[in-house]
SEBATI-599126 format. One record per residue (C-alpha): residue number from 1; residue in one letter; y, x, z. Coordinates in steps of 0.02 Angstrom, whole numbers. Layout:
% residues N
NODE     i   aa        y        x        z
NODE   NUM    A        Y        X        Z
...
***
This chain:
% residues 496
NODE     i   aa        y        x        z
NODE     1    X    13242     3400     1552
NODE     2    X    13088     3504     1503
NODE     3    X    13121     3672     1454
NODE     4    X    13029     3713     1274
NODE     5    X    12959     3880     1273
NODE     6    X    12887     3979     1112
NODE     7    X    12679     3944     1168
NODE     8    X    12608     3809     1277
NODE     9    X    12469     3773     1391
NODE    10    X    12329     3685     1292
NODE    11    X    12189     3588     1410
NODE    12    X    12004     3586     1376
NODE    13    X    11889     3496     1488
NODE    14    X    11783     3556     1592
NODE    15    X    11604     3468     1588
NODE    16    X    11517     3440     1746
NODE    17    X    11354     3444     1711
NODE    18    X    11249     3577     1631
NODE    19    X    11332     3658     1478
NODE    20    X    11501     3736     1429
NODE    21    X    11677     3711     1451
NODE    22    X    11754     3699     1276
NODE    23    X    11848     3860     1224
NODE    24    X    12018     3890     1249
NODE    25    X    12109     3944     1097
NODE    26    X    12125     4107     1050
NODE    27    X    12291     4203     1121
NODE    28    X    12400     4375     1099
NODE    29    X    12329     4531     1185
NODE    30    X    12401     4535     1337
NODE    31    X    12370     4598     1522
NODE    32    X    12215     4542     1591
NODE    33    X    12242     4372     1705
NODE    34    X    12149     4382     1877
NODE    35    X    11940     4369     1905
NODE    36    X    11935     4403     2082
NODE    37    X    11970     4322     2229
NODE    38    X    12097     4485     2272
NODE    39    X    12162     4485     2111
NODE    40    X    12284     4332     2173
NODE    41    X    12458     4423     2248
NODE    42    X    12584     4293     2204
NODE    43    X    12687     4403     2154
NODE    44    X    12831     4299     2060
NODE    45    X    12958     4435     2034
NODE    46    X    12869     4568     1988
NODE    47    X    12905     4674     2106
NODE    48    X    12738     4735     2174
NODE    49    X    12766     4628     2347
NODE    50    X    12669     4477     2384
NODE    51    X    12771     4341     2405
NODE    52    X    12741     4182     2497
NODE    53    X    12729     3999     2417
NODE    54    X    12738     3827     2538
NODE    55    X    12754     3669     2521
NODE    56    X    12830     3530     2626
NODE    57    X    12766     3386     2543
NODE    58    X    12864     3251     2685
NODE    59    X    13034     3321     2649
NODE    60    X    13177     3215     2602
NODE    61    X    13258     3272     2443
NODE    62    X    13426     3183     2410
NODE    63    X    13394     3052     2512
NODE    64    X    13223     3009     2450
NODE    65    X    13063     3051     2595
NODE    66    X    12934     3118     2574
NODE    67    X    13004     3188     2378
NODE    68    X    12940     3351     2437
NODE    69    X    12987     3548     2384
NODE    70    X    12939     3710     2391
NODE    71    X    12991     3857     2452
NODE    72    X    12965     4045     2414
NODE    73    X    12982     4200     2523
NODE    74    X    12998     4351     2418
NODE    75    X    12894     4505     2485
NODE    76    X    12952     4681     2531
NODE    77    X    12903     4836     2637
NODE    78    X    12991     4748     2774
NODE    79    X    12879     4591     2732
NODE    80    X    12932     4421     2747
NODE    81    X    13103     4337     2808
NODE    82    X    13210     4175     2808
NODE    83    X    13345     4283     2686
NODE    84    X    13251     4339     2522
NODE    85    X    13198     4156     2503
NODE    86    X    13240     3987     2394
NODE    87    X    13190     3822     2401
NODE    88    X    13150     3709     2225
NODE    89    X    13115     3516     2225
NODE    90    X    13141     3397     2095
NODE    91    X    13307     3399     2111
NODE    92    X    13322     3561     2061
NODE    93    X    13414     3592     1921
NODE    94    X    13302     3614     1768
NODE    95    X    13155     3542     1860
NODE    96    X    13063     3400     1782
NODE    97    X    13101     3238     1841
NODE    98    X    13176     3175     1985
NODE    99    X    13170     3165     2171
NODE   100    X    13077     3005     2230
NODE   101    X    13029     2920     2386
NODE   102    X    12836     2964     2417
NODE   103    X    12825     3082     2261
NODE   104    X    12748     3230     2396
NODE   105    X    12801     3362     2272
NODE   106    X    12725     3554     2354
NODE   107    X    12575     3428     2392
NODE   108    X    12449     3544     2311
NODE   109    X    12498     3749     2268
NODE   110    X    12426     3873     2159
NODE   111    X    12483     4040     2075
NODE   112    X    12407     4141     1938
NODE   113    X    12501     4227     1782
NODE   114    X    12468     4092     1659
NODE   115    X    12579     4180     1510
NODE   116    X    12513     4349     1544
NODE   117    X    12695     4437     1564
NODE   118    X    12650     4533     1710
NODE   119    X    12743     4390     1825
NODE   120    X    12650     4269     1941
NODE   121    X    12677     4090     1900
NODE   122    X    12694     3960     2034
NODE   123    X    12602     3785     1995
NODE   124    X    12661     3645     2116
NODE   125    X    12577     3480     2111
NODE   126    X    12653     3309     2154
NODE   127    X    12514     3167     2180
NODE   128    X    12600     3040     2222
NODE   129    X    12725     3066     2066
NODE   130    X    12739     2883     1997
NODE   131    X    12734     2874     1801
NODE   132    X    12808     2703     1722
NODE   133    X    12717     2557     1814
NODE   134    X    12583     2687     1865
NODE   135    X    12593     2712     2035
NODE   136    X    12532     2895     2112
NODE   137    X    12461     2935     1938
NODE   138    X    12531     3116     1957
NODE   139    X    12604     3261     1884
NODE   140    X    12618     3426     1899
NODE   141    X    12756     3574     1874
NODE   142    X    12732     3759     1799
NODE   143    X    12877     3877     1875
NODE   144    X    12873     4012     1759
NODE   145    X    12875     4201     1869
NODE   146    X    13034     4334     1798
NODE   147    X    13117     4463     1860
NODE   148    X    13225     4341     1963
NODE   149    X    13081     4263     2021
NODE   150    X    13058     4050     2030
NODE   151    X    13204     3967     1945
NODE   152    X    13210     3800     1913
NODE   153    X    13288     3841     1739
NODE   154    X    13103     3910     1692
NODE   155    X    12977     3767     1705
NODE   156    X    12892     3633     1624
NODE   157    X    12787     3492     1673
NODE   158    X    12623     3395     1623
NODE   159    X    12586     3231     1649
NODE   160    X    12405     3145     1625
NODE   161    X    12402     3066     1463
NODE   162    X    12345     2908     1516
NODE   163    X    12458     2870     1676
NODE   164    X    12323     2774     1794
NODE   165    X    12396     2723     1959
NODE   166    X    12304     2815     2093
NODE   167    X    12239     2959     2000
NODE   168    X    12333     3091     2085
NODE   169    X    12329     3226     1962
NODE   170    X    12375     3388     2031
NODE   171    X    12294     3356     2197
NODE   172    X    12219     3528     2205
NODE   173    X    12250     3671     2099
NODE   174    X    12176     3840     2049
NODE   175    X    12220     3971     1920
NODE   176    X    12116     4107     1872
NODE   177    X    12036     4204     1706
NODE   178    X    11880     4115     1676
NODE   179    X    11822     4164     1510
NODE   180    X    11912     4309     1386
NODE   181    X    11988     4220     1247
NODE   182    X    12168     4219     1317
NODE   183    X    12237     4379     1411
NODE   184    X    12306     4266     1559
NODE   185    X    12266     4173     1682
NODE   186    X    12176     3990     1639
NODE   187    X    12223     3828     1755
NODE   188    X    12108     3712     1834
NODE   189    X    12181     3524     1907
NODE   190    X    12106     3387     2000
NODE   191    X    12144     3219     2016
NODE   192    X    12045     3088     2109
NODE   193    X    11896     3109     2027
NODE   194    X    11907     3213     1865
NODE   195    X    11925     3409     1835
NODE   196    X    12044     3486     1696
NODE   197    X    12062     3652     1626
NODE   198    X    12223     3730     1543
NODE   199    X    12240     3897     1438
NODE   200    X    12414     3979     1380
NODE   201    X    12421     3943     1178
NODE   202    X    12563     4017     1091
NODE   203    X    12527     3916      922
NODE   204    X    12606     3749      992
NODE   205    X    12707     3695      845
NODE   206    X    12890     3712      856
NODE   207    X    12975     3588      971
NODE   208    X    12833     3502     1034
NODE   209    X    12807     3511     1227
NODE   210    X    12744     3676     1285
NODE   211    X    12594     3585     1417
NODE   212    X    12479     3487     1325
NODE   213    X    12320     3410     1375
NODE   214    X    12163     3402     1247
NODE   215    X    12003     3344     1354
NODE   216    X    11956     3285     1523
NODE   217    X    11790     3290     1630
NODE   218    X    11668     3195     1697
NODE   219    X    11585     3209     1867
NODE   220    X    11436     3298     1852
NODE   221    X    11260     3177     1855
NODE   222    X    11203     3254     2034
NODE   223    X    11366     3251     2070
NODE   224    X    11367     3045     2039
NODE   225    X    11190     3035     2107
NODE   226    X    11276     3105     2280
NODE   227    X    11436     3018     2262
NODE   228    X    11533     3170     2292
NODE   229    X    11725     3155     2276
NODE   230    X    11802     3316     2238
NODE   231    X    11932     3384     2337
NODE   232    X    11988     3577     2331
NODE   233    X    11957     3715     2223
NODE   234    X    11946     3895     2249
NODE   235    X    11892     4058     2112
NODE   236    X    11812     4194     2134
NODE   237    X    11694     4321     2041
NODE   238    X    11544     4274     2119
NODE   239    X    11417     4349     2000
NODE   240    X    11528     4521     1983
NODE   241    X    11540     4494     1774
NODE   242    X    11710     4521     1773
NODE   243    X    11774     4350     1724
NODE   244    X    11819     4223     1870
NODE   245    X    11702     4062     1935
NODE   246    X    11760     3907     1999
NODE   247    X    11710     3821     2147
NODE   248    X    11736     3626     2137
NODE   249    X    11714     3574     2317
NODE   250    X    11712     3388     2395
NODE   251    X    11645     3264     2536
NODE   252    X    11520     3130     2489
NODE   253    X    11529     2949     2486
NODE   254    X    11435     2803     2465
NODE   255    X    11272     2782     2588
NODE   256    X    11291     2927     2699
NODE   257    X    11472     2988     2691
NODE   258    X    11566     3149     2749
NODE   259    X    11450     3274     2695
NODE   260    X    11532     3430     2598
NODE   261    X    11470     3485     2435
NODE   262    X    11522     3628     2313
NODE   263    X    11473     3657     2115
NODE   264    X    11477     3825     2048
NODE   265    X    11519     3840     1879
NODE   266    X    11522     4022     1795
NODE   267    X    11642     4098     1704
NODE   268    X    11560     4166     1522
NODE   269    X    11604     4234     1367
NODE   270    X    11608     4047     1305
NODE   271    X    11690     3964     1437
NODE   272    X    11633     3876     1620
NODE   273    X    11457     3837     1639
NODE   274    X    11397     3740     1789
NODE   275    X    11262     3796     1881
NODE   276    X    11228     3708     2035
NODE   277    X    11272     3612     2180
NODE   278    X    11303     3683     2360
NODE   279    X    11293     3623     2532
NODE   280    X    11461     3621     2624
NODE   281    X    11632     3576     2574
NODE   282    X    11783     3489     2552
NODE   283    X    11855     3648     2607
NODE   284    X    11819     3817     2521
NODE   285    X    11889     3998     2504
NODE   286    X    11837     4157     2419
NODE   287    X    11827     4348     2428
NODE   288    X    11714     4498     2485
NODE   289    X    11670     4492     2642
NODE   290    X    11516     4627     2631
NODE   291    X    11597     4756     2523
NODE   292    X    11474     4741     2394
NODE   293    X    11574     4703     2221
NODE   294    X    11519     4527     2224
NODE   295    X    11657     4393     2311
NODE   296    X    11594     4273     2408
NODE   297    X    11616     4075     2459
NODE   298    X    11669     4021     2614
NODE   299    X    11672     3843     2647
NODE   300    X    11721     3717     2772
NODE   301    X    11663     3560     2857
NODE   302    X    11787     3512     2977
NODE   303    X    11735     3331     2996
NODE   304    X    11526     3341     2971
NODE   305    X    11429     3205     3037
NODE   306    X    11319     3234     3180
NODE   307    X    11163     3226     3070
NODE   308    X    11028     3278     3222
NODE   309    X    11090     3431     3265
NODE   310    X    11086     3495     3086
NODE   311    X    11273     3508     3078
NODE   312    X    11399     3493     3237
NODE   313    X    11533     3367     3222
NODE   314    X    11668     3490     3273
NODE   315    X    11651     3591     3123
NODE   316    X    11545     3692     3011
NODE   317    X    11597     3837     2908
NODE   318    X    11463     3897     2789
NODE   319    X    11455     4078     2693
NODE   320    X    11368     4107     2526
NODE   321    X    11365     4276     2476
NODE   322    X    11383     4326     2292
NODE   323    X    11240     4431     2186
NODE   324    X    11201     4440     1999
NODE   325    X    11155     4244     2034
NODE   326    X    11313     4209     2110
NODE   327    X    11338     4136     2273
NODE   328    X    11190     4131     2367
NODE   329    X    11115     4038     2526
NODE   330    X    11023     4123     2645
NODE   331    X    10856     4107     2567
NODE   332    X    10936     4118     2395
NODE   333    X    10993     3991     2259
NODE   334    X    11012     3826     2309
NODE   335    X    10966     3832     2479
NODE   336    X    11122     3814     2657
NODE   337    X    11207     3951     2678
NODE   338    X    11248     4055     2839
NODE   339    X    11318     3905     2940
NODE   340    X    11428     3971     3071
NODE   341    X    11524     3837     3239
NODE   342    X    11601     3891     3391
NODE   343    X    11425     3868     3469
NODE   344    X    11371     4038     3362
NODE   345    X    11354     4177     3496
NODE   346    X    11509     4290     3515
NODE   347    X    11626     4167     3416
NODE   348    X    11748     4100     3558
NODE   349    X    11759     3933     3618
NODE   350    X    11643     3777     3600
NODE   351    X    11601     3659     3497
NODE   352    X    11686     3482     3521
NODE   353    X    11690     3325     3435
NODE   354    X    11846     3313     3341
NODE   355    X    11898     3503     3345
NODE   356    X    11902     3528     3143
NODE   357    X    11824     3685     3149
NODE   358    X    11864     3728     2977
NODE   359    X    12013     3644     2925
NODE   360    X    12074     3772     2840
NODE   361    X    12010     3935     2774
NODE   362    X    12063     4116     2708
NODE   363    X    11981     4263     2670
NODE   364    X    12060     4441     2638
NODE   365    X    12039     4607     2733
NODE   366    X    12166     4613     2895
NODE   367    X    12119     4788     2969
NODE   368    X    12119     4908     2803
NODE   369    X    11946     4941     2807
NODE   370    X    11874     4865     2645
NODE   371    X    11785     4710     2696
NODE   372    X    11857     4552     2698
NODE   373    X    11900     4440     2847
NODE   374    X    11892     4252     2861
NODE   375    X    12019     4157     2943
NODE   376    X    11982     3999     3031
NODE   377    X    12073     3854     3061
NODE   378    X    12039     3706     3173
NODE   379    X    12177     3590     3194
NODE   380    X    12092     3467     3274
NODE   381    X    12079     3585     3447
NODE   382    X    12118     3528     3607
NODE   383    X    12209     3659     3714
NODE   384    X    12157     3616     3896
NODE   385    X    12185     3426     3883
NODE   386    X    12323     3447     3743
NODE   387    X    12239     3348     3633
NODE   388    X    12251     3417     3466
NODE   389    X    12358     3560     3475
NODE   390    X    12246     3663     3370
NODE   391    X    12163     3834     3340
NODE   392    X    12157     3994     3257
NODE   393    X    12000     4091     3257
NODE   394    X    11984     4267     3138
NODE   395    X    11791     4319     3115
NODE   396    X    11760     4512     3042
NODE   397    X    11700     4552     2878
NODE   398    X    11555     4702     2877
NODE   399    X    11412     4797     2770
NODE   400    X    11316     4655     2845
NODE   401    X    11409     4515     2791
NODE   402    X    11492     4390     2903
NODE   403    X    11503     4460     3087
NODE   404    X    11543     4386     3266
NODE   405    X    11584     4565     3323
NODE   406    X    11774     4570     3375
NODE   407    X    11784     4381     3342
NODE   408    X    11961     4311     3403
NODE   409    X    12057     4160     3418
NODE   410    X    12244     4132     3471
NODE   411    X    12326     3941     3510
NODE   412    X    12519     3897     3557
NODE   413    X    12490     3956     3724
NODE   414    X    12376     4119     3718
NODE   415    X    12503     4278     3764
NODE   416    X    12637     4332     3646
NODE   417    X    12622     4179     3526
NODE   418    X    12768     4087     3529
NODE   419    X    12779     3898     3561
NODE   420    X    12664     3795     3695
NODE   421    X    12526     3689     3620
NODE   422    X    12575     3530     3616
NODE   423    X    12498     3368     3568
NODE   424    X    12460     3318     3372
NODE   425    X    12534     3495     3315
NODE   426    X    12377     3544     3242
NODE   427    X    12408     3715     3238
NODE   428    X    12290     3782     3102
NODE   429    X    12315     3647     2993
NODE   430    X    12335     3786     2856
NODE   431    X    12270     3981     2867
NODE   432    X    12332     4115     2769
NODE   433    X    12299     4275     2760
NODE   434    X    12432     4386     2666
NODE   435    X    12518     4535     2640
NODE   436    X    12683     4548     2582
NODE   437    X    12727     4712     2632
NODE   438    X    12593     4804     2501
NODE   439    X    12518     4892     2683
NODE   440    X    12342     4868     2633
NODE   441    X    12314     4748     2808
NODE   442    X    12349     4553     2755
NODE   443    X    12430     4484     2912
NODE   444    X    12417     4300     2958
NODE   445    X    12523     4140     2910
NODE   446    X    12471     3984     3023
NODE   447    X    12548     3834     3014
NODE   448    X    12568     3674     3118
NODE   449    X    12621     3533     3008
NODE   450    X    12625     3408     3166
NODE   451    X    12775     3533     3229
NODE   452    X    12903     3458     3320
NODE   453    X    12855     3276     3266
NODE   454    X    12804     3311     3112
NODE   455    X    12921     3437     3053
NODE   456    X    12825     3572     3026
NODE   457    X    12819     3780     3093
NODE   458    X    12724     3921     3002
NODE   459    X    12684     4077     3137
NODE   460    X    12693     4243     3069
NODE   461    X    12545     4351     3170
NODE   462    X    12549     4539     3085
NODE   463    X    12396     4656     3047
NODE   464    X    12371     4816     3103
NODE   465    X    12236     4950     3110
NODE   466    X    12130     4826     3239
NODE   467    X    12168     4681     3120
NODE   468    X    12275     4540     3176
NODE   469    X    12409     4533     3325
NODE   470    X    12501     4427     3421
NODE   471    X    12623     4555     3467
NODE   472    X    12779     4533     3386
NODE   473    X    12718     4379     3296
NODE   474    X    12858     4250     3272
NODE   475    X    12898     4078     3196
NODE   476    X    13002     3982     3060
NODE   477    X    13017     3810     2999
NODE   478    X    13105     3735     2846
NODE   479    X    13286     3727     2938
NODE   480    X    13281     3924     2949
NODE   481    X    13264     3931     2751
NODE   482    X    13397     3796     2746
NODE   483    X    13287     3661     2692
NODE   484    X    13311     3484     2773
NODE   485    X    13175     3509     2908
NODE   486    X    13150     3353     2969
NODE   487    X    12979     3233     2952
NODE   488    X    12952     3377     2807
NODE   489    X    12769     3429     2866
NODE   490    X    12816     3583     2804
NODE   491    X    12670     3694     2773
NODE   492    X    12546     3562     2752
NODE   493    X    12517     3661     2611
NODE   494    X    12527     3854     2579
NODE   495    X    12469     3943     2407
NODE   496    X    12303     4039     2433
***
């Protein structure tokens, strides 16, 4: 049943093409929701940890595959573990809806405090949720964050409000302050070719549904004129105002297909504005990697054509760094960024056709010292002739920007990982780089959704004083959190 709360989420669209989004209404003062990219800690509970949200969008929920959950690893000064954890599908009770065969709830992730009560709120989206006749139209589910952490007994739902089969709303998710007229955090959603935005409203009228939709978007005209599909999101505060941008970032279509793109829209007083369009893409993160104030975009190309020798087909991954202008290429607006590929000197390994160099990013700082580090997936890596085993590479953030000084990269087999790399685990299929024990050094989470057949198997690597380890670095799939493990592809899909 959906849980009726005393405010609601009201939408307004974001418009892609030059102008603004239209204003959220106005809120309660509040704490302040996130603007940078550091400002997300997932931290449901409250308790000042980090805590860790994944989803195993192939797992069978009472019966049903591929239903999907989520699970959540609670944070402490020990870090992570299999014990401080829960697991929530649709079968949860509380939760919205029920479990279905091909549903994919945990699909898509985000966090953000949406109700501004000092607790993260988890945002789970489910794609391939069917609505009436309309088949993967989509949905998507708000966990509300408490002192107990993620209940089921705490979350709503919204649905499109036109159920069209195939849309897959909730395919990517992002939730950050963009604009100051509510004190949280606002919610962007994408479906399979249309952007939303969502703002907390406590002036829903009594007993109506507490998520409501108002607008929706339309693909920007360059956007159209490059037939870009959008894919991922990310936020960051590129242009240092204090209010968060979004980063809309896809592949094209049409004529000459597989080419990423990104648009930058602003955050203002007055809502979203976009700004411009960006080479590289489907695959983008955010944060500072120079130090400066600014965050900046990372993005990634894991599949680019081979164009000439303009771009490598075993991956690109492209920095923009952020100014008063906000993210900028290297010879400023509108123009490639720093393109990096294993081919870039110091940056182990080489470039291959089919590696997916890039197929999965995160940015934070692993060693303490102030600058943010990018994390580098590529699960498309063959390991010797393991054919894709997959990849981790971690390159080090400096005054500078971007650096291949220190570079590393670990695989199934390198020394003290656990495992052996074996074929179609794509290790690297998702990066993240967190830190749930408040050290001030975000260690890494790297997954292999191929695992054991499909399964699934997140590796734990910690971060010290020289950044990240393999030493001690350990493993755990969905059966060591009690979830039904198998076919589950868990951690195709961990919140940024």
């Amino acid at each position: 049943m959906r849980t009726h709360r005393s405010a609601a989420v009201a939408a307004a669209a974001v418009l892609l093409s030059a102008g603004v989004v239209i204003a959220a209404p106005t809120a309660y003062a509040g704490t302040p929701g996130g603007t940078h990219a550091s400002d997300r800690n997932s931290d449901f509970n409250g308790d000042g940890y980090e805590d860790v949200l994944i989803g195993a969008p192939g797992g069978t929920v009472s019966g049903k595959k591929s239903a999907g959950y989520v699970t959540v690893q609670y944070g402490a000064s020990t870090g992570i573990g299999t014990s401080r954890a829960a697991l929530i599908s649709q079968s949860t009770s509380g939760v919205a809806g029920s479990a279905e065969t091909g549903d994919r709830f945990g699909a898509a992730l985000a966090t953000g405090d949406l109700d501004a009560d000092g607790y993260d709120d988890a945002i789970v989206g489910t794609p391939g949720e069917d609505l009436a006749a309309a088949a993967d139209a989509g949905r998507l589910t708000v966990l509300w964050g408490s002192p107990k952490g993620l209940t089921g007994a705490a979350s709503d739902w919204l649905d499109p409000t036109v159920p069209t089969a195939g849309k897959k709303f909730g395919s990517a998710l992002a939730a950050a302050r963009f604009s100051p007229d509510i004190p949280g955090d606002h919610l962007a959603v994408l479906d399979r070719d249309e952007l939303h935005l969502y703002a907390y409203d406590t002036a829903s009228k009594a007993g109506t549904a507490p998520l409501r939709r108002t607008e929706r978007s339309r693909p920007a005209a360059r956007a159209q004129e490059r037939q870009i599909l959008p894919k991922s999101l990310t936020t960051g505060d590129y242009d240092n105002n204090g209010l968060a941008d979004l980063i809309v970032s896809g592949v094209t279509g049409g004529a000459e297909p597989g080419y990423g793109w990104s648009s930058f829209f602003s955050g203002q007083d007055e809502g979203l504005v976009y700004e411009r369009d960006m080479r590289g893409g489907p695959v983008a993160a955010s944060g500072d990697i120079d130090n400066d104030g600014y965050d900046d975009l990372v993005t990634g190309e894991p599949n680019s054509p081979d164009d000439g020798g303009e771009t490598l087909s075993g991956g690109l991954v492209g920095v923009y760094y952020g100014s008063p202008d906000g993210p900028l290429g290297v010879d400023g607006a509108g123009s490639p960024p720093q393109w990096w590929t294993q081919d870039s000197a110091g940056v182990p390994g080489t470039a291959e056709r089919g590696d997916g160099w890039g197929t999965d990013l995160s940015v934070a700082d692993t060693n303490g010292d102030g600058y943010a580090d990018v994390a580098v997936g590529a699960a498309g890596e063959d390991i010797g002739t393991v054919a894709d085993a997959g990849a981790v590479w971690v390159l080090r953030g400096a005054a500078a920007g971007l650096i291949a000084t220190g570079a590393a990269s670990w695989d199934q087999n390198s020394a003290q990982v656990p495992g052996a790399a074996e074929k179609g685990d794509r290790w690297g299929g998702q990066v993240r780089l967190s830190d749930p024990n408040g050290d001030g050094r975000f260690g890494l989470l790297a997954s292999a959704p191929g695992e054991n057949t499909g399964d699934g198997v997140v590796w734990v690597l910690s971060a010290g004083s020289g950044g990240i380890t393999a030493a001690g670095s350990w493993t755990y799939g969905a059966g060591s959190l009690g979830a039904p493990a198998v076919d589950a592809a868990y951690a195709a899909a961990i919140d940024e």
